[in-house]
FIBA-798610 format. One record per residue: x, y, z of N, C-alpha, C, CB in turn; residue in three letters. Coordinates in Angstrom, 2 decimals, padded with zeros to 5 digits. Glycine has a CB too. Layout:
N
     npx     npy     npz    capx    capy    capz     cpx     cpy     cpz    cbpx    cbpy    cbpz type
       X       Y       Z       X       Y       Z       X       Y       Z       X       Y       Z  ALA
...
END
This chain:
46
     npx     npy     npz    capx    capy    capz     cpx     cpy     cpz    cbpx    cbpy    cbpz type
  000.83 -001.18  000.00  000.00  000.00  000.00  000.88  001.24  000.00 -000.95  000.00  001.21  UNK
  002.04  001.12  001.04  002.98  002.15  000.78  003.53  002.58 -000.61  003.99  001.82  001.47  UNK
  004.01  001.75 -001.38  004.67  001.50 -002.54  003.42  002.18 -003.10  005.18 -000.07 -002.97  UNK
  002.50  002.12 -003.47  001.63  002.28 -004.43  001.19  004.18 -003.93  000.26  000.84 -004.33  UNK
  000.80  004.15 -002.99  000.77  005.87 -002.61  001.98  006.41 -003.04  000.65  006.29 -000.95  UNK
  003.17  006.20 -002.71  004.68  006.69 -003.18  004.44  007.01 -004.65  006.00  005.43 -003.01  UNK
  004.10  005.71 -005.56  004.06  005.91 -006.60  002.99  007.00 -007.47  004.05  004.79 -006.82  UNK
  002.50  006.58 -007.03  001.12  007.84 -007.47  001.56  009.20 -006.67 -000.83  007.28 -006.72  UNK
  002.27  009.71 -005.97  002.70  010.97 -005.31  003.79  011.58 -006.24  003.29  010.70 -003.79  UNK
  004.77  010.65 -006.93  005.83  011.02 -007.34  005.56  011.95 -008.68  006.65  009.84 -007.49  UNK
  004.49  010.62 -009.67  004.29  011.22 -011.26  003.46  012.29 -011.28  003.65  010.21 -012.33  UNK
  004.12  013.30 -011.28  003.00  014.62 -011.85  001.88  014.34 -013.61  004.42  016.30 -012.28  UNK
  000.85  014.56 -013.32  000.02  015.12 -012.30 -000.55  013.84 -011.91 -001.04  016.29 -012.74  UNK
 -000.84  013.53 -010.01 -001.26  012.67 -009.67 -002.43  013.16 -009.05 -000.45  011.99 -009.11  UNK
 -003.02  012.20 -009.05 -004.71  011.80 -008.56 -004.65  012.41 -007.49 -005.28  010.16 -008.27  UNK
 -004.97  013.51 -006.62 -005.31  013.63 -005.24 -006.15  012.88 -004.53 -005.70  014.64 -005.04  UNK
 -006.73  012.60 -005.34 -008.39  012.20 -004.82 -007.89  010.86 -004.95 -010.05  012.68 -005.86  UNK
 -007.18  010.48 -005.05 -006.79  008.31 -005.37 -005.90  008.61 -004.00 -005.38  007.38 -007.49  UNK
 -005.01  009.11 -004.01 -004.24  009.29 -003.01 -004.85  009.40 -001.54 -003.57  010.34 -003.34  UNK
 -005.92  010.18 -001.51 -006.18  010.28 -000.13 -007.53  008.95  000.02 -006.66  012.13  000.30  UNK
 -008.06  008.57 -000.74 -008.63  007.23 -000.16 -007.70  006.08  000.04 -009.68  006.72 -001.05  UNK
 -006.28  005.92 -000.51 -005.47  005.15 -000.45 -005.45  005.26  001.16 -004.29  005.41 -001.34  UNK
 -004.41  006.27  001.17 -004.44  006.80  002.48 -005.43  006.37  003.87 -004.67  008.06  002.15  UNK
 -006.83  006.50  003.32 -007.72  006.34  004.25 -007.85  005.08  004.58 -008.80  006.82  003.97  UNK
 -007.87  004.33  002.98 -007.65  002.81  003.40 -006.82  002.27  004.16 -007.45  002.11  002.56  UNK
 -005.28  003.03  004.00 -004.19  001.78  004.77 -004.61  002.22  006.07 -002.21  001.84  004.52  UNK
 -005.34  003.71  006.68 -005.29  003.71  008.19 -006.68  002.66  008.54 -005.43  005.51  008.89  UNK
 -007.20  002.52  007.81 -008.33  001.72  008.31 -007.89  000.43  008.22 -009.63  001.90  007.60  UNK
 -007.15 -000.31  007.51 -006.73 -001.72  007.77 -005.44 -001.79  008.73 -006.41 -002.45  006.35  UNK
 -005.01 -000.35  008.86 -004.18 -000.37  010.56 -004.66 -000.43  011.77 -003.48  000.73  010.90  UNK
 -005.78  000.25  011.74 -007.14 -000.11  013.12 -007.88 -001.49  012.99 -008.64  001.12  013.04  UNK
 -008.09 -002.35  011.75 -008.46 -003.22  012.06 -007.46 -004.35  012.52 -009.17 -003.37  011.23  UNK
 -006.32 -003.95  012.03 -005.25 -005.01  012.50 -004.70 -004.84  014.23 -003.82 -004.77  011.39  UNK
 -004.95 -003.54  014.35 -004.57 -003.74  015.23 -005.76 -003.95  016.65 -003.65 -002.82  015.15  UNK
 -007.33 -003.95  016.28 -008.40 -004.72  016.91 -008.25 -005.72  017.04 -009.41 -004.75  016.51  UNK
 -007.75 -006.48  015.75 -008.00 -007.63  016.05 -006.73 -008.60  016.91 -008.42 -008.11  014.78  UNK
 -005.69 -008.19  016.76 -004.46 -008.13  017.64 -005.06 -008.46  018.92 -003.65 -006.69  017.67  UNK
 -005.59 -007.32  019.25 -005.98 -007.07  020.53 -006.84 -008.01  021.28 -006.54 -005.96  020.52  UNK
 -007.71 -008.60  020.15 -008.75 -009.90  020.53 -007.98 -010.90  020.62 -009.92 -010.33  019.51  UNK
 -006.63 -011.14  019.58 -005.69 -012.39  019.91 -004.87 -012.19  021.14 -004.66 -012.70  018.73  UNK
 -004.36 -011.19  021.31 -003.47 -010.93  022.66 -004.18 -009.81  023.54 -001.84 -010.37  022.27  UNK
 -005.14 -009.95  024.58 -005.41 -009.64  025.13 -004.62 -008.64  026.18 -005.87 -010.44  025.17  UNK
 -004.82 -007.48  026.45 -003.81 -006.98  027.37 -004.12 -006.97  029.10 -003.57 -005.51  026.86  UNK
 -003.30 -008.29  029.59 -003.71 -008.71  031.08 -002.57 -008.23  031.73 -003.99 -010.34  031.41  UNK
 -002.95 -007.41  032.98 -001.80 -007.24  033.76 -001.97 -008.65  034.56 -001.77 -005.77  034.69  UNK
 -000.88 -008.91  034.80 -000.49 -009.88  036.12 -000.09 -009.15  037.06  000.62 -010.92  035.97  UNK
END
């Protein structure tokens, strides 16, 4: 996902509008990864 925003940032003229749903996407599959993390490793104090 990185690679692909990079790429589309570099070539003038690029998509703004591709770019920032990219964007929106990778933060949203960073919150889901890291939910679901959270359901596999639970955070227990001992």
């Amino acid at each position: 996902m990185d690679d692909a925003i990079s790429a589309l940032s570099r070539s003038p003229p690029y998509d703004t509008l591709k770019v920032q749903r990219l964007k929106k996407r990778k933060l949203g599959l960073k919150d889901q990864i890291a939910r679901l993390a959270g359901e596999i490793y639970p955070d227990i104090i001992a």
